[in-house]
C-alpha atoms as one frame of an Amber mdcrd trajectory, in Angstrom:
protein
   0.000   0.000   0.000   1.191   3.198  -1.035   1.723   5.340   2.281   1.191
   8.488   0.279  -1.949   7.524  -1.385  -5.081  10.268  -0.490  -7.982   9.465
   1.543 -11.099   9.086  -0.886 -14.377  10.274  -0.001 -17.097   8.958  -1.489
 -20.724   9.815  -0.783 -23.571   7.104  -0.376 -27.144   9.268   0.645 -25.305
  12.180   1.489 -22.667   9.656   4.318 -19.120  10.012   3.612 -17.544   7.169
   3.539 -13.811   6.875   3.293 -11.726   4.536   1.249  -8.172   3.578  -0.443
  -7.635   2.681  -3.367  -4.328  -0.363  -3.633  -3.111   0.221  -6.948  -1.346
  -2.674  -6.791  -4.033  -5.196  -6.001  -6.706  -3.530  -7.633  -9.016  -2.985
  -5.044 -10.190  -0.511  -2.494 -10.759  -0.578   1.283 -13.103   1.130   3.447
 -13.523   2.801   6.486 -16.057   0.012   8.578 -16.961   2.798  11.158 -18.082
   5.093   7.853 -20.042   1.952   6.677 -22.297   1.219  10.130 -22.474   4.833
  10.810 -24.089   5.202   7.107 -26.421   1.914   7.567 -27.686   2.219  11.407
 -27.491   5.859  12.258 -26.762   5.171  15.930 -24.283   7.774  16.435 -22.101
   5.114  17.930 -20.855   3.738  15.029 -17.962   2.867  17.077 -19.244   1.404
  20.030 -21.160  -0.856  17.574 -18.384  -2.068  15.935 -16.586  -2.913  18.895
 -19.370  -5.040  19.749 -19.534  -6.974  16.262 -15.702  -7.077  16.409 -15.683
  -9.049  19.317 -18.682 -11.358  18.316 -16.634 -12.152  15.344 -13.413 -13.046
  16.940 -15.593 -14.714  19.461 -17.428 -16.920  16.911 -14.116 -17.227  14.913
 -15.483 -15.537  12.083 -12.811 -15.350   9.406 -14.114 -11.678   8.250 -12.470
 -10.904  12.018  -9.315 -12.393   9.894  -9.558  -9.699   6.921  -9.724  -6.893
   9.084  -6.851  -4.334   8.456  -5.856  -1.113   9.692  -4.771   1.900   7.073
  -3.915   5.454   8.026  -7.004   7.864   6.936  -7.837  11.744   7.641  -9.970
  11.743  10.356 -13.094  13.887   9.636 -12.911  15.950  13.203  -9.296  17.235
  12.989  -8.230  16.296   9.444  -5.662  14.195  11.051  -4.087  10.734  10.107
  -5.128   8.078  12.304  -5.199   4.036  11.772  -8.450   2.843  10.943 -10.130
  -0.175  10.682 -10.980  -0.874   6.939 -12.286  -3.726   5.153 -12.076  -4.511
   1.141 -15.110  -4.795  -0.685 -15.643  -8.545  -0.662 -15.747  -7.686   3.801
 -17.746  -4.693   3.538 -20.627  -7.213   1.465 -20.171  -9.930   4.367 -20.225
  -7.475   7.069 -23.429  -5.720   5.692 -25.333  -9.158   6.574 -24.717  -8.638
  10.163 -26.057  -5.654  10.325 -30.022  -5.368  10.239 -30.156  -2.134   8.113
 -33.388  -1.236   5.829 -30.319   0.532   3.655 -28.726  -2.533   3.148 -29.700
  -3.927  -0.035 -29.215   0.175  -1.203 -25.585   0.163   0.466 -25.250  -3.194
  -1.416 -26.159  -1.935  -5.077 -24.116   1.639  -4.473 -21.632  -0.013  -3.833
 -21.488  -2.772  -6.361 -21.435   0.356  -8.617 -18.080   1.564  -7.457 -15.962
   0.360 -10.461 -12.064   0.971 -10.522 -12.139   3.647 -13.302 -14.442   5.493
 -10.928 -11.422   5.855  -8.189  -9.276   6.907 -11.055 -10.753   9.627 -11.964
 -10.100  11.106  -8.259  -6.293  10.206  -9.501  -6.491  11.632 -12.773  -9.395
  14.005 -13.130  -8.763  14.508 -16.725 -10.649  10.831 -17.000 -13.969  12.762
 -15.765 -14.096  15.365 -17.366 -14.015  13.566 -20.541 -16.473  11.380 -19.298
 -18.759  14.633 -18.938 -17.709  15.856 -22.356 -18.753  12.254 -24.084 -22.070
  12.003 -22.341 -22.617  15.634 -23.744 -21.480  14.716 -27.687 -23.893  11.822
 -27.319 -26.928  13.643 -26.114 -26.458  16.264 -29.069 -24.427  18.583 -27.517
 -22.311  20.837 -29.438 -18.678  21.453 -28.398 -19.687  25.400 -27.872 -22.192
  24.296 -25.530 -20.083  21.866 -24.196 -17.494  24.523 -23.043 -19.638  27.078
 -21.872 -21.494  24.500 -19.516 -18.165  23.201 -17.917 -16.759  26.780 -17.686
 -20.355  27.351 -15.771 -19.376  24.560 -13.519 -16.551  25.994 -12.369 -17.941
  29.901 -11.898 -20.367  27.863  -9.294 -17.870  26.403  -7.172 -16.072  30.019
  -7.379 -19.263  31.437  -6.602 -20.473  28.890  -3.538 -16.082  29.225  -2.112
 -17.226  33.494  -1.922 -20.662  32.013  -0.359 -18.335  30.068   2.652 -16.492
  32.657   3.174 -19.371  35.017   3.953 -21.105  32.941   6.400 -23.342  31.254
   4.007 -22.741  27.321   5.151 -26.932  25.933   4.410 -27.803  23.889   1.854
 -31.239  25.819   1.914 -29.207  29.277   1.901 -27.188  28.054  -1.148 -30.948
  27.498  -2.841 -32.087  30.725  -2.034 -29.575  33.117  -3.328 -29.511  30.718
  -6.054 -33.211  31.438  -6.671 -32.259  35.417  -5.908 -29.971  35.383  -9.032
 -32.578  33.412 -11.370 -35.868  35.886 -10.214 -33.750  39.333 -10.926 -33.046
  37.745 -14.653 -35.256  35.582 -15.150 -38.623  36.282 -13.351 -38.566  32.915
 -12.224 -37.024  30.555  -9.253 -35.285  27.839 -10.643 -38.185  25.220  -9.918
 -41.015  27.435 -11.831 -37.957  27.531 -14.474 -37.734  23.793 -14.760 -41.738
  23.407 -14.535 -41.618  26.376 -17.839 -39.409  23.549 -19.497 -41.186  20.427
 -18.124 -38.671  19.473 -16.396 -38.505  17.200 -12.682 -35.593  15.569 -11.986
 -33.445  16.842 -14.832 -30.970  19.278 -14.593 -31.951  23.039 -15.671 -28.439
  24.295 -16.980 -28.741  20.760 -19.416 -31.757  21.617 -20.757 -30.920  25.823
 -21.659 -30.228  27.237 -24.727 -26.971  28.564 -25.484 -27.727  32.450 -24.595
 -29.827  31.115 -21.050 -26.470  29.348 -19.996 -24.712  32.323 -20.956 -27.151
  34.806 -19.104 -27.215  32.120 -15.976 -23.339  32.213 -15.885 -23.294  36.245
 -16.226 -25.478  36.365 -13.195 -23.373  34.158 -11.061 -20.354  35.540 -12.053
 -21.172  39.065 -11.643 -22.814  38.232  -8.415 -19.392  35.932  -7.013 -17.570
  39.784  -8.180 -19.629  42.008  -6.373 -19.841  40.457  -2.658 -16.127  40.189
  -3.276 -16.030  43.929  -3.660 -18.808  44.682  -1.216 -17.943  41.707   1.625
 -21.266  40.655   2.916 -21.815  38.370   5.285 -24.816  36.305   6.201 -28.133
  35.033   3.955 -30.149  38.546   3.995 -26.951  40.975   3.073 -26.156  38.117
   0.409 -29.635  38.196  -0.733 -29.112  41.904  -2.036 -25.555  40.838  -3.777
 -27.415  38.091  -5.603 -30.302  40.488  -6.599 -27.756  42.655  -7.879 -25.340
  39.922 -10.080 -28.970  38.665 -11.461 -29.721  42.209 -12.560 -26.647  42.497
 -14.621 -27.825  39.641 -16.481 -31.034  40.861 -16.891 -29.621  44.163 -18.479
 -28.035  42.000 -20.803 -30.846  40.131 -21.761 -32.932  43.131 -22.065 -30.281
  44.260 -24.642 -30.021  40.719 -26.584 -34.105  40.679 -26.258 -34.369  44.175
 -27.682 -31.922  43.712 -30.722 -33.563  40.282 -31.459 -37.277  41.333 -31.261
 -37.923  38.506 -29.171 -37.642  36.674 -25.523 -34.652  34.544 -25.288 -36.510
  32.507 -22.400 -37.082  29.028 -23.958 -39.737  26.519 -22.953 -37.457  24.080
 -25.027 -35.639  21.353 -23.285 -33.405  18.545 -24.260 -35.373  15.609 -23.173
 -36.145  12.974 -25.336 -39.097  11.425 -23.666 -41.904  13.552 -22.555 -43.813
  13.532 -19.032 -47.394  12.987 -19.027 -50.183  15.222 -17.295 -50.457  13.251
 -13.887 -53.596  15.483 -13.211 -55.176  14.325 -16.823 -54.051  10.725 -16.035
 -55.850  10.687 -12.961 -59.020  12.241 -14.361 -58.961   9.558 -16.977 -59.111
   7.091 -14.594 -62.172   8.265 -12.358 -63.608   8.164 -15.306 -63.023   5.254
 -16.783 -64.114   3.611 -13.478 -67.368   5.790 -13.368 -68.194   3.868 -16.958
């Protein structure tokens, strides 16, 4: 094992769960406390595996056998400490002594945890042409292409100026979010993505070139200004994100008045179609009335 290899985080249902990736044998290990804390919830993930640790050695399990110990940042003081880890094949037979209604979930996530997944946190080149692929395929053009990954890295600029100025809420990151899309838009970002009958998708891979443009102009000009201006906390942020959504609306105003028409599209990229769930239900009552 490579001393110097990074601890990997990855994410199952919002857990982090840490793990090493053996270049040499091809296969990871995990942290076991990550893996109980993200099936049971106890909040004494470690107190329970002391206890199925010492049923095991008791019983003379030999999972007890395949338990190892790796160095991995702890996630209180971002220190190195040895940890008790398990490769995959331990992780799956330690899951079935552990009554867990997430199991069979934790099972399939993380059956889908291939190796060229952990190299892309080695060489991230790998996922970004991953990204640029699944764009070509869905009909993307390579102007698009660039403008959307430039996009996706204003917004982490944007939500590192959000940290700084208190903003730490998932909620608070929607609403300023929603602050920038009203000023240029007239519309939150869900009444945007009902306007393009959208659920699920995302909005930014269903825009038109000039909306990704306009949605990048107000995120940009709005990561600018509460750099100049330094505001801290959701409300004073609020008024920073109002203000980087009305540049963009001045420039859509411009584009709009040059073109002689909106540049708000109802279009979206989808290639299936969602049906009325209102119409579907009134077809029912009355087919069942007949």
């Amino acid at each position: 094992m490579n001393d110097k290899l990074a601890t990997i985080t990855q994410l199952f249902e919002g857990k982090e769960i840490r793990s090493i990736w053996d270049a040499e044998k091809e296969k990871y290990y995990f942290s076991v406390v990550d893996v109980i804390a993200a099936l049971t919830e106890s909040g004494r993930e470690r107190k329970y595996w002391s206890d199925i640790k010492s049923d095991l050695r008791k019983e003379g399990s030999q999972l007890s056998e395949k338990i190892g110990q790796l160095k991995m940042k702890s996630k209180k003081d971002g220190k190195m400490y040895l940890t008790d880890v398990l490769d995959t094949e331990g992780i799956f037979r330690l899951i079935e002594s552990i009554p867990s209604k997430k199991a069979e979930p934790f099972k399939m996530w993380l059956a889908s945890l291939g190796k060229e997944r952990i190299d892309e946190v080695f060489d991230p080149e790998i996922a970004v042409n991953r990204a640029v692929e699944y764009y070509r395929k869905r009909g993307y053009d390579d102007k698009w292409i660039k403008s959307r990954l430039t996009g996706i890295v204003d917004r982490f600029k944007l939500t590192d100026v959000w940290k700084e100025s208190g903003i730490t809420k998932d909620y608070e990151y929607g609403i300023l979010t929603n602050e920038i899309y009203k000023s240029w838009s007239g519309m939150k970002a869900s009444e945007y993505k009902a306007y393009k009958g959208l659920r699920k998708e995302s909005l930014r891979d269903n825009m038109t070139d000039i909306e990704v443009v306009l949605t990048d102009l107000g995120e940009v000009a709005t990561r600018e200004l509460a750099k100049e201006h330094k505001p801290y906390g959701l409300e004073q942020n609020k008024k920073i994100a109002q203000m980087g959504g009305s540049a963009a609306k001045a420039a859509r105003d411009n584009i709009e008045k040059n073109l002689g028409k909106t540049v708000i599209s109802n279009k979206n990229s989808l290639n299936y179609q969602y049906l009325d769930e209102k119409l579907l239900e009134d077809k029912k009552k009355s087919e069942s009335n007949e």
